[in-house]
C-alpha positions in Angstrom: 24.8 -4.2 -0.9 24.7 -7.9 -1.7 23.2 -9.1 1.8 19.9 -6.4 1.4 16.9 -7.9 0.6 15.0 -6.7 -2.7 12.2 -4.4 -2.1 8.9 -5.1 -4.0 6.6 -2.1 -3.7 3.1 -2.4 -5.0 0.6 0.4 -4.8 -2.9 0.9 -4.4 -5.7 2.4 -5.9 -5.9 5.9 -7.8 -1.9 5.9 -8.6 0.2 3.4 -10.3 4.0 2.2 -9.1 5.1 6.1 -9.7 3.4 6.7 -6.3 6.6 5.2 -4.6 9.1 7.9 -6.5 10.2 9.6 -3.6 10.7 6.1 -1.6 12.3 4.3 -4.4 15.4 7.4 -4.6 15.1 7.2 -0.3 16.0 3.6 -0.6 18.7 3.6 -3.7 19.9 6.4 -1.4 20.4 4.2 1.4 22.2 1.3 -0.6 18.9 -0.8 -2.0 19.9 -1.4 -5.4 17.1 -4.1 -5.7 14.7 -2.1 -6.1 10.9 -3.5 -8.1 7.6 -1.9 -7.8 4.6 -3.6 -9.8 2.4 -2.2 -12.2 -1.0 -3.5 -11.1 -4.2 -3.5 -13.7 -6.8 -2.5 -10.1 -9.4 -5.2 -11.9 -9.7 -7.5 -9.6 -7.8 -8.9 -6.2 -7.0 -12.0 -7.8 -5.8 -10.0 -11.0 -3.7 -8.0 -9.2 -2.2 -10.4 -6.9 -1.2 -12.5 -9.1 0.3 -9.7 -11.4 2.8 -8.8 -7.6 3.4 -12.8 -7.8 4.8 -13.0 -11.3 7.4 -10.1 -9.8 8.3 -11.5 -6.7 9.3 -14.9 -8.6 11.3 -13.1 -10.5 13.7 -11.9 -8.1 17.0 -14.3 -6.9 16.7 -14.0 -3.2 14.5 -12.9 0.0 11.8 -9.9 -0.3 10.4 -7.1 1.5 7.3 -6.9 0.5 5.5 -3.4 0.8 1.9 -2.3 0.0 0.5 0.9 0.4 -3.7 1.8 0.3 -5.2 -1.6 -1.4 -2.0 -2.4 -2.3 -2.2 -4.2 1.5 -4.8 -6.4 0.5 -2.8 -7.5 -2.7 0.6 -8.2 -0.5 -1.7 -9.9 2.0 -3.3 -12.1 -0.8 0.5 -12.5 -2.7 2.8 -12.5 0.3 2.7 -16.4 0.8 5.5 -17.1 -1.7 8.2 -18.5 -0.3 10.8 -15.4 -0.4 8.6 -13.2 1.0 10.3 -12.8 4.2 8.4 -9.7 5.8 5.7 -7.2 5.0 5.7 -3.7 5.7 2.0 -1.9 5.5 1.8 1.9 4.7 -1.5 3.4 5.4 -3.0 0.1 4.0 -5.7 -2.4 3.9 -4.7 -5.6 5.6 -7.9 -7.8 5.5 -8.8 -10.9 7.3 -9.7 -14.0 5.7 -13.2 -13.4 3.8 -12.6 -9.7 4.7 -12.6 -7.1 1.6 -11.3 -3.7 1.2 -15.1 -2.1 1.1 -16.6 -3.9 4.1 -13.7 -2.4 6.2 -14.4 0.9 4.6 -18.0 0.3 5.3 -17.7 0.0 9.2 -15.7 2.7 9.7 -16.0 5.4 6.2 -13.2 7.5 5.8 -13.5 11.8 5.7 -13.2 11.8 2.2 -15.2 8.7 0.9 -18.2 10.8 -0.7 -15.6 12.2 -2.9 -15.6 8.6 -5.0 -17.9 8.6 -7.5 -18.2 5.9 -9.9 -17.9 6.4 -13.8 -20.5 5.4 -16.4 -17.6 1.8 -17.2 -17.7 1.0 -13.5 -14.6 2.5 -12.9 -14.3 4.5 -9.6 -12.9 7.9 -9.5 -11.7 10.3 -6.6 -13.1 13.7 -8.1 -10.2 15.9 -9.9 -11.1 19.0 -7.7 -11.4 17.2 -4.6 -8.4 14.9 -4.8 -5.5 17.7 -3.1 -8.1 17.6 0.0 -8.7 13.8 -0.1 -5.5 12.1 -0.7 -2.7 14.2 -0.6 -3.2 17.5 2.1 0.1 17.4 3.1 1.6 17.5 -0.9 1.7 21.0 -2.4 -0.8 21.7 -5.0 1.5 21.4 -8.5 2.4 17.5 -6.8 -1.4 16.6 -6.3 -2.9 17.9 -9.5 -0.5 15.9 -11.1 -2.1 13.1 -8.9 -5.7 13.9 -9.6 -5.0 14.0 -13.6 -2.9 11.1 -13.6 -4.9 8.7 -11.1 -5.4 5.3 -11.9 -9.3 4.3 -11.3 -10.0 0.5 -9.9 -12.7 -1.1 -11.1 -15.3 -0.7 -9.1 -15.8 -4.5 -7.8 -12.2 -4.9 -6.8 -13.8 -3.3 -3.3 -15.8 -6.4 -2.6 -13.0 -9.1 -3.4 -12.3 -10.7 -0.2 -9.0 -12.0 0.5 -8.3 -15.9 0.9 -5.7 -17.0 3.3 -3.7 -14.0 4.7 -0.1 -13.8 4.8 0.0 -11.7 7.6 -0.8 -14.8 10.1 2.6 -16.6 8.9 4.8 -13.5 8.2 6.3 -11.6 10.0 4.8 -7.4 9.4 5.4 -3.8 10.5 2.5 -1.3 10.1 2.8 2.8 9.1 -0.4 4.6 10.3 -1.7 7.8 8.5 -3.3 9.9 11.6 -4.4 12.7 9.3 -5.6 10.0 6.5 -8.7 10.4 5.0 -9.1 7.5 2.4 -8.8 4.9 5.2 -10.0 5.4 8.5 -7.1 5.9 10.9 -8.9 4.2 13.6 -9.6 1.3 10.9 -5.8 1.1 10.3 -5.2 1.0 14.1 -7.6 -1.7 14.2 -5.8 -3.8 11.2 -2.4 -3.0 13.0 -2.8 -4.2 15.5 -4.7 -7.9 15.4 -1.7 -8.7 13.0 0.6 -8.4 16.4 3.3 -5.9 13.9 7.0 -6.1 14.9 6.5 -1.9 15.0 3.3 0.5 14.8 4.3 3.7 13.7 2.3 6.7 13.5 2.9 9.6 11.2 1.5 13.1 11.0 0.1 12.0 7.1 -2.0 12.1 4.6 -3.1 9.2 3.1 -0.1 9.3 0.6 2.7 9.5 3.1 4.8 7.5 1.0 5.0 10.8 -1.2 4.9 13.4 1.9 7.2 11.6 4.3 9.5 9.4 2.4 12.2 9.2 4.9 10.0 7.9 7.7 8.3 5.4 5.5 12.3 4.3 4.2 12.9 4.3 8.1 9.8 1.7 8.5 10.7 -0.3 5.3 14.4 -0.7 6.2 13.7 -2.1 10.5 12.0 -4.9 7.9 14.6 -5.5 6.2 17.9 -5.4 8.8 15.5 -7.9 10.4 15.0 -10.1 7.2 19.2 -9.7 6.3 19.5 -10.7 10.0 
């Protein structure tokens, strides 16, 4: 196992790094034993990409560097360090330079985006009874209440924080589309996919939290990374 890069996982918004359980036992399954996934505080991009920084500095050695939801826009902010050797998008933002998260959403909205609703602290919520539909169709119902209760709520602003220089242009990436995702556009994940010219596009029959509902496939994605990044 010595010659496999670490994994670095960050998520995005409404979950914390629990959101990658079912990936992280995939991968210790499959012989990753350096394994990291960051705890991110969702108040601002800058915040939070610094936060997935301070953990990739602390690992000996090259990373695979994955984001899921917002948690693109953090490893396309974060991923210029130099370990970073590839990163691997799951149903995520990947933004421009001078792009943000909400003007993406904005050109394209999402099935489910009336179902945020801002709190009276600025915080933004995906509505309890709504989040099964929203988020997670594909989980059973015990799996996404625990979701809904236990979701993590950005602050509202983090939308509009537009990314500086993207890694994506100097790194190489690979790109997991949700087809059945309804918290980013699938068509606006197509679009991102694609003008980052990915090593592989694949497209799963998801909800937007595939990395719970189809753990092997996003492993399968996540590991072509890394075989590449070991070779």
């Amino acid at each position: 196992m010595a010659d496999k890069p670490a994994i670095v996982l960050v998520h995005g918004f409404w979950g914390g790094a629990a959101h990658w359980a079912n990936v992280i036992v995939e991968l210790r399954k499959r012989g990753y034993d350096k394994l990291h996934a960051v705890e991110n505080p969702l108040t601002s991009l800058a915040d939070d990409a610094e936060r997935t920084r301070k953990m990739i500095r602390q690992v000996d050695g090259p990373v695979v560097l994955v984001g899921h939801s917002y948690g693109g826009a953090v490893i396309t902010e974060a991923g210029d360090l130099p370990n970073v050797k590839a990163l691997v998008y799951i149903a995520a933002f990947a933004p421009d330079a001078g792009e943000s998260p909400g003007q993406i959403t904005e050109e394209k909205p999402p099935a489910a985006f009336a179902n945020i609703a801002p709190d009276s602290d600025g915080y933004l919520w995906i509505e309890q009874d709504k989040f099964h539909e929203s988020f997670a169709q594909d989980l059973g119902p015990d799996e996404a209440l625990v979701m809904a209760v236990t979701q993590k709520a950005p602050v509202g602003s983090t939308f509009a924080d537009t990314v500086t220089a993207p890694a994506w242009r100097e790194k190489p990436v690979w790109y997991q589309v949700s087809t059945q995702d309804r918290m980013i556009h699938p068509d606006n994940e197509r679009r991102m996919a694609r003008r980052m010219n990915p090593r592989e596009i694949v497209e799963l029959d998801a909800s937007h939290a595939s990395l719970a509902s189809q753990p092997r496939a996003v492993v399968d994605l996540i590991e072509a990374a890394a075989r590449e990044t070991a070779g």
